[in-house]
VEXDREN-2710 file (C-alpha; in Angstrom, 1 decimal):
% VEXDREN-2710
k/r/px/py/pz
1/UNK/-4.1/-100.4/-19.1
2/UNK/-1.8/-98.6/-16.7
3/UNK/-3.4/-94.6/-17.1
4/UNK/-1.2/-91.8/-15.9
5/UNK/-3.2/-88.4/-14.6
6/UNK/-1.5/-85.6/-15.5
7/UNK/-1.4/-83.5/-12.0
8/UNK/-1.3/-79.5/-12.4
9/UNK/-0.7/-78.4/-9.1
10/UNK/0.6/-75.1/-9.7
11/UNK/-2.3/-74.0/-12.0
12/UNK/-3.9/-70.6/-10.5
13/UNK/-6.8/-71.2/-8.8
14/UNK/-8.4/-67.7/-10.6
15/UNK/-8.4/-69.6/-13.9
16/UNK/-12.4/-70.3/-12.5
17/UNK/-13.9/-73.3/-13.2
18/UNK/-10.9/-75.4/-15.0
19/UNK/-9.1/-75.2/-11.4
20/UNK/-11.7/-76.3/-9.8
21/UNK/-12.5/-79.2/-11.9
22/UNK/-8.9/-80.5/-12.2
23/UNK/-9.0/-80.4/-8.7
24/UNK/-12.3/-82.0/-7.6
25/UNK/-11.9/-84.3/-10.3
26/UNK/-8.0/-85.3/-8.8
27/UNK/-9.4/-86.2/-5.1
28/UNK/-11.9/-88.3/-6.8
29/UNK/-9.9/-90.3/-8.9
30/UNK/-7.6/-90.8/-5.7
31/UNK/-10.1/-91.9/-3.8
32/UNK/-11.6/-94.4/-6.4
33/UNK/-11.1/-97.9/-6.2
34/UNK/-10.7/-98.6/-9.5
35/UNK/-11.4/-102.0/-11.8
36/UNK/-8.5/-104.2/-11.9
37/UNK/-8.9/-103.5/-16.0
38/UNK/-7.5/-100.5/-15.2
39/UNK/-4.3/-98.4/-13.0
40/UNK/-4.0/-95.1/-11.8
41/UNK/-1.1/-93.2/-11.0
42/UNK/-0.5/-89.5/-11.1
43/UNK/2.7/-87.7/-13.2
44/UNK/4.6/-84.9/-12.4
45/UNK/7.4/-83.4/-13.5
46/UNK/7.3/-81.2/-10.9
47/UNK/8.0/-81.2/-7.1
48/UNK/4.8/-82.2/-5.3
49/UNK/2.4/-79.6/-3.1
50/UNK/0.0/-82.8/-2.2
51/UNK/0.2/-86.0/-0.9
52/UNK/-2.0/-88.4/-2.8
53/UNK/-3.2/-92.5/-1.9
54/UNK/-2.1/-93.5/-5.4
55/UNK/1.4/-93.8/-6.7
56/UNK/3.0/-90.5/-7.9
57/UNK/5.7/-91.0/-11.2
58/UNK/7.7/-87.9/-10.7
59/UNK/9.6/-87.5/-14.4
60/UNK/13.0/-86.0/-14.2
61/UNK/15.0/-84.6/-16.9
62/UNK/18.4/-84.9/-16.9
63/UNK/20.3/-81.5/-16.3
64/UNK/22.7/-82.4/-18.9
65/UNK/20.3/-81.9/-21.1
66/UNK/20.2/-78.1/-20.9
67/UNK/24.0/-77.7/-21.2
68/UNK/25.7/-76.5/-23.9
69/UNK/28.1/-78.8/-26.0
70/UNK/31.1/-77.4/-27.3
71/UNK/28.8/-77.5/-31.1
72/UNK/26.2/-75.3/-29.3
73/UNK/28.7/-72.7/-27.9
74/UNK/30.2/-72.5/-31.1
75/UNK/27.2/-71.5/-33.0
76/UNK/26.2/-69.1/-30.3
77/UNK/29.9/-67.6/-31.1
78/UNK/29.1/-67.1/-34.6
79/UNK/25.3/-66.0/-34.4
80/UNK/25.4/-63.2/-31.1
81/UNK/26.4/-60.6/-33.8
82/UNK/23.6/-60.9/-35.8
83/UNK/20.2/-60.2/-34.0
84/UNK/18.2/-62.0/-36.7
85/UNK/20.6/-65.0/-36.6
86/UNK/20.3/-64.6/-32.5
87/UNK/16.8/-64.9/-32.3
88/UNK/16.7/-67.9/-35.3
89/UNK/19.2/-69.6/-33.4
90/UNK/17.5/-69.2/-29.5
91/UNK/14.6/-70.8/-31.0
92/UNK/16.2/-73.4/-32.5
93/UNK/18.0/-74.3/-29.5
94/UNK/15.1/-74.2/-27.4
95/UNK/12.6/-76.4/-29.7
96/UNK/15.8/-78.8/-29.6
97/UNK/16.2/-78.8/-25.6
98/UNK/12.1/-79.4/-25.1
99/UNK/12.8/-82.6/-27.7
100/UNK/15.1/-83.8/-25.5
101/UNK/13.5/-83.1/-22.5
102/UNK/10.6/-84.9/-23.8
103/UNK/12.3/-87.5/-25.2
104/UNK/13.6/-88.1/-21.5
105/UNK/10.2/-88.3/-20.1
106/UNK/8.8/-90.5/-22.8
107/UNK/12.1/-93.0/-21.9
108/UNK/10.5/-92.8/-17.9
109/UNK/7.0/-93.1/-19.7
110/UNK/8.2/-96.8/-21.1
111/UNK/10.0/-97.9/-17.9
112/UNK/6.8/-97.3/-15.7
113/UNK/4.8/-99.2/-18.4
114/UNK/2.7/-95.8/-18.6
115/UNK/0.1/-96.9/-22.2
116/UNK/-1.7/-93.7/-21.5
117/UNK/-1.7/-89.9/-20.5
118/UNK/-5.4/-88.5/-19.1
119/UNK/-4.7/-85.0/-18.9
120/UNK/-7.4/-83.2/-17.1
121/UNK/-7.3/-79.4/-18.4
122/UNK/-8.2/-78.3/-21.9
123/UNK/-5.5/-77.6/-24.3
124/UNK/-3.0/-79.4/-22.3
125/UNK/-0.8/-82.2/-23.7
126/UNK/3.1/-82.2/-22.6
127/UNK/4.6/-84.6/-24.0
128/UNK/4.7/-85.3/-27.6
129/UNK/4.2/-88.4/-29.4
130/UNK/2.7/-90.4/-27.0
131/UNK/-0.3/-91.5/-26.4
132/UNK/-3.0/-89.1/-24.7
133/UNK/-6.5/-88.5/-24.0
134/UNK/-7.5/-84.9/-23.8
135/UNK/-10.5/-83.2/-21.8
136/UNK/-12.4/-80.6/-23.5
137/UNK/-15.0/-77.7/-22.4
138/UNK/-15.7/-75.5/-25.1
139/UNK/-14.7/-74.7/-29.0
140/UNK/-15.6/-70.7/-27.7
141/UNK/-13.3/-69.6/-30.6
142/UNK/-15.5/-70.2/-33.4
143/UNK/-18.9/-71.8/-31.6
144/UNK/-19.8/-68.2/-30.0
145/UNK/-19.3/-63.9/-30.9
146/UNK/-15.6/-63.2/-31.8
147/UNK/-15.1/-62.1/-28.5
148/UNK/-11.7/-60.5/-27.9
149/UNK/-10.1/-62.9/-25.4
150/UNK/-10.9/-65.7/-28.2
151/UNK/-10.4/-63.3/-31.5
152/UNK/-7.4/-61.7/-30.7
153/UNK/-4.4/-63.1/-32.9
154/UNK/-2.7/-64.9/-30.1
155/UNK/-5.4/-66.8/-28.4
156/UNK/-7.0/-67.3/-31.9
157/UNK/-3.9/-68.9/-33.0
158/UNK/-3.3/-71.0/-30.1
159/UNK/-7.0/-72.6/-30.1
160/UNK/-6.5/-73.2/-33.9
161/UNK/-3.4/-74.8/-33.8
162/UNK/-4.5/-76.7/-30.9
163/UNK/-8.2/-77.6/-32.2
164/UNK/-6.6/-78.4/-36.1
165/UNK/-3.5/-80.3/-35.2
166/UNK/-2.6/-81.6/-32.1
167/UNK/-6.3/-82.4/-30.5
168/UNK/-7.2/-84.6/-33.4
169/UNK/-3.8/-86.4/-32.6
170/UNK/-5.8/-87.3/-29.1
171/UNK/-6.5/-91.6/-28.5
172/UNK/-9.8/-90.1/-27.0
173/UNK/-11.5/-86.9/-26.7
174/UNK/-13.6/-86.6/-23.2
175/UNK/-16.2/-83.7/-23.8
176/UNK/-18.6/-82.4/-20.7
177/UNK/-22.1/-83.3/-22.0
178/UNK/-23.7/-84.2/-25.1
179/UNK/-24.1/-80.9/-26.6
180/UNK/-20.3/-80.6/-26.5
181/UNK/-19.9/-83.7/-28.0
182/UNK/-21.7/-82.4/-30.9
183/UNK/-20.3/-79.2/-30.9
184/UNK/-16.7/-81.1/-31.9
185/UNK/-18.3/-83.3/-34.7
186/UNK/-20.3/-80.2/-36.3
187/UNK/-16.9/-77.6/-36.0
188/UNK/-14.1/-79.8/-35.9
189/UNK/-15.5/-83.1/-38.1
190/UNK/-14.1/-85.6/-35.3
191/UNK/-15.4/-89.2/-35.8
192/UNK/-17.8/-89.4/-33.2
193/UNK/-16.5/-92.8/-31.9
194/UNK/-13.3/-90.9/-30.5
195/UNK/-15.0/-88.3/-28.2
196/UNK/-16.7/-89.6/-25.1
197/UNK/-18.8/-87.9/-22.7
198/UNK/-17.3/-87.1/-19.1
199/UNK/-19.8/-84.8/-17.6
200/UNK/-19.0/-81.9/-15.9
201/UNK/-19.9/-81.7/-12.1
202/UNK/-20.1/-79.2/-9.3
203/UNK/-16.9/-77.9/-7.9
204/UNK/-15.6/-78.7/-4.3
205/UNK/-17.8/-75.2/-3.1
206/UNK/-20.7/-77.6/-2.3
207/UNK/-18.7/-79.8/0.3
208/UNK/-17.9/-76.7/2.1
209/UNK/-19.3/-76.3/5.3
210/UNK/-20.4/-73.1/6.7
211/UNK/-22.5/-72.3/10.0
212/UNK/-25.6/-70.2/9.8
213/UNK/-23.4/-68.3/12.2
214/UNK/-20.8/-67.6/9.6
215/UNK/-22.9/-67.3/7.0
216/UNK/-24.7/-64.4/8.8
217/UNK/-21.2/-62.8/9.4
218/UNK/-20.3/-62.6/6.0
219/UNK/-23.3/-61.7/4.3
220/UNK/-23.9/-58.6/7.2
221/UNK/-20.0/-58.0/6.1
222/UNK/-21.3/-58.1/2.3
223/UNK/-23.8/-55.5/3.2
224/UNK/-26.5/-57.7/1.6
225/UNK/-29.5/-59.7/3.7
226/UNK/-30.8/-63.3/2.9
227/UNK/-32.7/-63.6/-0.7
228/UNK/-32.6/-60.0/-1.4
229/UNK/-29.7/-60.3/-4.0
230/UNK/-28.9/-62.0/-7.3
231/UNK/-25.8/-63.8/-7.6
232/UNK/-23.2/-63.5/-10.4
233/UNK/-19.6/-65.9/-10.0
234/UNK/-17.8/-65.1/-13.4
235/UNK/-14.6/-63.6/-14.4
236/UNK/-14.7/-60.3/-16.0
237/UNK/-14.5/-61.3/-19.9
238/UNK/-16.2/-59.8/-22.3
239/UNK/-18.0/-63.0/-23.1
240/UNK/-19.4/-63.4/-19.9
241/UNK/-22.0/-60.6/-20.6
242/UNK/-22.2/-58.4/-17.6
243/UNK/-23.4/-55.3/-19.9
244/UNK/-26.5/-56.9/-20.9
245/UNK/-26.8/-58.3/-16.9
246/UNK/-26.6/-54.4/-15.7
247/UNK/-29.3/-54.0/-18.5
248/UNK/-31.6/-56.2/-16.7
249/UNK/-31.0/-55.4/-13.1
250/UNK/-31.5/-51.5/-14.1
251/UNK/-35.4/-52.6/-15.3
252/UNK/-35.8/-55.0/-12.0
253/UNK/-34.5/-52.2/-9.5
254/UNK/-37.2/-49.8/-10.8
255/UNK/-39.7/-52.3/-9.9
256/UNK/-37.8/-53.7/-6.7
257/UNK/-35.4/-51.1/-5.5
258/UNK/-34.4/-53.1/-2.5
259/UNK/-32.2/-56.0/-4.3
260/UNK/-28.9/-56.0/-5.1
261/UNK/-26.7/-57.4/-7.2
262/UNK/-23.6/-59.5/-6.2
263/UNK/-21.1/-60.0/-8.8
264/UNK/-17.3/-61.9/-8.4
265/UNK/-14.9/-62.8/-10.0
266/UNK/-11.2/-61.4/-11.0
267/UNK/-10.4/-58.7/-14.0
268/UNK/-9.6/-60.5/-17.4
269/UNK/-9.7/-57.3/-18.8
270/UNK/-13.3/-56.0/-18.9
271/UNK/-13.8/-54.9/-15.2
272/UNK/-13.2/-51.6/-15.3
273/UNK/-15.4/-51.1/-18.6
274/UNK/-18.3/-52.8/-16.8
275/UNK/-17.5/-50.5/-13.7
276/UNK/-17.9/-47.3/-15.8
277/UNK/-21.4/-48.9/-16.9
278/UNK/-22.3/-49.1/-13.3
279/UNK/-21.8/-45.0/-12.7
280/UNK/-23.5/-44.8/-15.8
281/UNK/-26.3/-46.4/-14.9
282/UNK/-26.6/-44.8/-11.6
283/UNK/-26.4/-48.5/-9.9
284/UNK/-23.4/-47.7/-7.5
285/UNK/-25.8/-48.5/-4.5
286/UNK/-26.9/-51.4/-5.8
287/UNK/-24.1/-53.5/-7.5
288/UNK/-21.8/-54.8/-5.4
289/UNK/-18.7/-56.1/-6.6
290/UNK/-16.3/-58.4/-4.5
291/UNK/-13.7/-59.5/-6.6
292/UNK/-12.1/-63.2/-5.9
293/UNK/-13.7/-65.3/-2.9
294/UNK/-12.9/-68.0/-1.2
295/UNK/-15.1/-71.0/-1.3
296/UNK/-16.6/-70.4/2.0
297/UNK/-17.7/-67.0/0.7
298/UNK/-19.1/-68.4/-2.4
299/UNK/-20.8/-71.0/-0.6
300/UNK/-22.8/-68.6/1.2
301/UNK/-23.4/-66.5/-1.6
302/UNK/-25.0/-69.4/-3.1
303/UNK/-26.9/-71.1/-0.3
304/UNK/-28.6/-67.0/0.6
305/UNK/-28.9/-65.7/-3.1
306/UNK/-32.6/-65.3/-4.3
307/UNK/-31.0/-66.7/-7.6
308/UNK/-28.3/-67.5/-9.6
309/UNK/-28.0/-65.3/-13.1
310/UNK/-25.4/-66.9/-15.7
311/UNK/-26.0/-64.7/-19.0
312/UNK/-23.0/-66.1/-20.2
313/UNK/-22.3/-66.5/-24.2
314/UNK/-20.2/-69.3/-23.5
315/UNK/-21.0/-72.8/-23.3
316/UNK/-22.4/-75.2/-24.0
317/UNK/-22.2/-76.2/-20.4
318/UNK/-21.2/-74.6/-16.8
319/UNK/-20.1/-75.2/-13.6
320/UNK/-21.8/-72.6/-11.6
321/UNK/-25.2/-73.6/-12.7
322/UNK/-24.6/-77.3/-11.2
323/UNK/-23.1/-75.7/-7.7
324/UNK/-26.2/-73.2/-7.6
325/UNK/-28.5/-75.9/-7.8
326/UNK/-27.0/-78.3/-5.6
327/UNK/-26.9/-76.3/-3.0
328/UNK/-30.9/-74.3/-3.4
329/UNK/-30.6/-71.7/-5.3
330/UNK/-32.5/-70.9/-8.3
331/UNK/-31.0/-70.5/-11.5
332/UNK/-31.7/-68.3/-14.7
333/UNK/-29.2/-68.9/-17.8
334/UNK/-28.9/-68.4/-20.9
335/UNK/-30.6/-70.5/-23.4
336/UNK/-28.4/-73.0/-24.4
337/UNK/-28.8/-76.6/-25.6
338/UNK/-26.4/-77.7/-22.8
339/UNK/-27.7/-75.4/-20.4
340/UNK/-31.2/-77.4/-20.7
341/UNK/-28.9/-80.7/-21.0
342/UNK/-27.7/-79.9/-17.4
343/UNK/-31.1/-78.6/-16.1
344/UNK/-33.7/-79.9/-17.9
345/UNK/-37.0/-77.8/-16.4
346/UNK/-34.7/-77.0/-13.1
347/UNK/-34.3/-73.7/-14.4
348/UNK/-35.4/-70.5/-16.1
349/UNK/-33.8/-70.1/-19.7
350/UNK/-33.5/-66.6/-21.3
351/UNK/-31.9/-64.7/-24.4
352/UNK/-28.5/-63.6/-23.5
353/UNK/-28.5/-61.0/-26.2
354/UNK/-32.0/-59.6/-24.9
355/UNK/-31.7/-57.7/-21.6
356/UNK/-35.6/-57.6/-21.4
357/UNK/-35.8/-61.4/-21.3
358/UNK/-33.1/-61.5/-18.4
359/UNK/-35.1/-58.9/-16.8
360/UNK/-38.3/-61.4/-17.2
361/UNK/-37.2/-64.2/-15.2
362/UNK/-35.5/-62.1/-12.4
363/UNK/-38.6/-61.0/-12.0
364/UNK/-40.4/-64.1/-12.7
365/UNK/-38.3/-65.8/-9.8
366/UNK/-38.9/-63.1/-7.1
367/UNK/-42.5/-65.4/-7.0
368/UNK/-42.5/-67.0/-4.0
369/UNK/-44.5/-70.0/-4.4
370/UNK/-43.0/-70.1/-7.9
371/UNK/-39.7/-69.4/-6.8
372/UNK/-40.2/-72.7/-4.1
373/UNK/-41.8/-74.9/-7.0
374/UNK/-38.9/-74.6/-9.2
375/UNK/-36.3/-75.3/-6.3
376/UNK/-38.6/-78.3/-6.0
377/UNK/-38.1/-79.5/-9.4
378/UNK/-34.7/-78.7/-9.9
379/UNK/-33.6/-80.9/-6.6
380/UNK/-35.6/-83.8/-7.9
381/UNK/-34.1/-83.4/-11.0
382/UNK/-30.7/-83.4/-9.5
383/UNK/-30.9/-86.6/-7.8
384/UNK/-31.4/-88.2/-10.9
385/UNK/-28.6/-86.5/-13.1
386/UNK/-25.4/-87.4/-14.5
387/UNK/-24.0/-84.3/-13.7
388/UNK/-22.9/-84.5/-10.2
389/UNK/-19.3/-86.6/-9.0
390/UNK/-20.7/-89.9/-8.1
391/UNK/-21.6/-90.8/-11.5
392/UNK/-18.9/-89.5/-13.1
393/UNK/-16.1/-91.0/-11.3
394/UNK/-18.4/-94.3/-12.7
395/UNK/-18.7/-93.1/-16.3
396/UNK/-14.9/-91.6/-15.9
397/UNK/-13.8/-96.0/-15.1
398/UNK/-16.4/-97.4/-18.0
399/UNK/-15.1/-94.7/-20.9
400/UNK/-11.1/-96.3/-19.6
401/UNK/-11.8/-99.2/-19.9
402/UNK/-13.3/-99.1/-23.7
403/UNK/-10.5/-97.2/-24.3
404/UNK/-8.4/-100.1/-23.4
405/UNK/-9.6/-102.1/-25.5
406/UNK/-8.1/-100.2/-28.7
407/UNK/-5.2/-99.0/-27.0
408/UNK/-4.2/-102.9/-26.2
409/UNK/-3.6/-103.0/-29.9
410/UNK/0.3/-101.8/-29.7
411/UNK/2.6/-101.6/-27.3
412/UNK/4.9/-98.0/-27.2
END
């Protein structure tokens, strides 16, 4: 079965976690020495930023294709006086120039013997009517709080026109863990035989390296010392429950006024909210906010934090919690069935909705010899897990070739 990986090279590395896992997950399919059951290329329709070891199939439409026929400029002639007729007509055109465009790179499909589509971000499939597998994260829409980035008419719409129609069109569903495999058979009623697990994995933050040297730097240009700070990497949605976080930290501050907090991430909306609750609080000395950092920031953020705190509504799994761990630092999440999927006892768990329990295991972790025993645990449990890139470029080459076998069936 000859698979084609979708590449998205120009997706915006502040999307978070998606770009990172596309883009781990890329260099370790290119590096891969797949079984002769199965070839890899990479598609494109778009001029390349990368080079890659693998073959590239660069589709091109044909420019013909968004010219107007003399039938076209006619009907424009006779609808640009009416602005209903105008807009009717603009869509009408467009949904028939994206047909032929994809018609055109379904023809280039066929020619490189392409059986297959893997497209590595959620809610992504270009080309219509032809075969595709599809990766998926989360059903956040209707498996957590009708949060406004997933309630609002627009996204709402989008993730159920996506989730109702054109995912259950998918050869085979790839979901992150277990827990989000059942998450799709509970919500969604997919037959379980079509979703596969592909588990997620730390992001390329851990193979960053970073001198103690430069990690001093930046943590003295932080304005925060070794262990004396909690660590935070999230976006500013709603969702990601910063309120409840401030909540917490208020209570531990009382008790250890010396810590800090270090939150990052870029604004989806809810920074400046969560800002006012800072002045509110009175925690202006001890929140500290960087915005978006590179990888060798967030590397040592990581490797110097006393802990990771994810109070995140959003699962069932997260990145984050898999880079924390790998690289030493304790983590305290929400209580989540994936969560405990990914860290089994490697962690502490709390109630996202209760800032007193978040409060608990901050507290809980500033332990030393506690703190040191669950670091402990958590790496031997580590070693062992699915979760990290070497076994999933493994279980990524077993779930292909079972899907081979059904997709053998036909032809195009």
């Amino acid at each position: 079965m000859k698979v084609g990986v979708w590449l998205n090279e120009d997706i915006d590395t502040q999307v978070g976690g998606g770009f990172s896992y596309a883009d781990r997950l890329i260099h370790l399919i290119d590096n891969h020495e797949f079984s002769t059951e199965i070839e890899i290329v990479f598609l494109t329709s778009k001029s390349l930023i990368k080079s890659y070891k693998k073959e590239v199939v660069c589709l091109q439409f044909d420019k013909q294709l968004k010219k107007e026929n003399i039938k076209q400029k006619l009907n424009k002639f006779i609808f640009k006086n009416s602005y209903f007729l105008k807009r009717l007509y603009s869509q009408a055109d467009r949904n028939l120039k994206r047909k032929r465009i994809y018609a055109s790179y379904r023809k280039q499909l066929i020619i490189n013997n392409i059986d297959i589509i893997y497209y590595l971000s959620q809610t992504q499939c270009v080309i219509e009517d032809f075969p595709f597998i599809s990766t998926n994260w989360d059903i956040g829409h209707i498996s957590m709080y009708a949060f406004p980035e997933v309630s609002n008419k627009k996204a709402f719409n989008l993730r159920h026109t996506w989730y109702n129609e054109t995912l259950k069109k998918a050869i085979s569903i790839f979901s992150e863990s277990e827990a989000g495999k059942e998450e799709l058979i509970s919500y969604l009623n997919i037959n379980p035989a079509r979703i596969k697990v592909l588990p997620i994995f730390p992001g390329g933050v851990i193979h960053q390296k970073v001198s103690t040297e430069k990690q001093q730097d930046l943590l003295k240009s932080f304005n925060i010392e070794k262990e004396k700070f909690f660590f935070y990497p999230a976006q500013f949605w709603a969702h990601k429950n910063h309120y409840n976080l401030l909540l917490a930290f208020k209570s531990l501050i009382l008790k250890e006024p010396h810590f800090k907090l270090v939150l990052t991430g870029s604004d989806k909306g809810n920074l400046d909210y969560i800002k006012n609750k800072i002045i509110q609080l009175k925690l202006e000395e001890h929140v500290i906010y960087l915005g978006f950092m590179d990888l060798q920031s967030i590397y040592t953020l990581y490797s110097n934090a006393v802990a990771l705190v994810m109070p995140t509504f959003l699962g069932p799994t997260n990145m984050p919690l898999l880079e924390a761990r790998t690289l030493g630092c304790p983590v305290l999440c929400s209580d989540f069935k994936g969560h405990r999927e990914q860290l089994e006892d490697g962690a502490l768990y709390f109630n996202p909705l209760e800032a007193n329990t978040i409060f608990e295991t901050m507290d809980e972790i500033l332990k030393s010899d506690f703190r040191q025993k669950l670091i402990e645990v958590s790496k031997n449990i580590n070693n062992a897990s699915k979760f990290n890139e070497n076994q999933v470029i493994k279980i990524l080459e077993r779930n292909l070739i079972d899907i081979s076998k059904y997709r053998s069936c036909w032809n195009h």
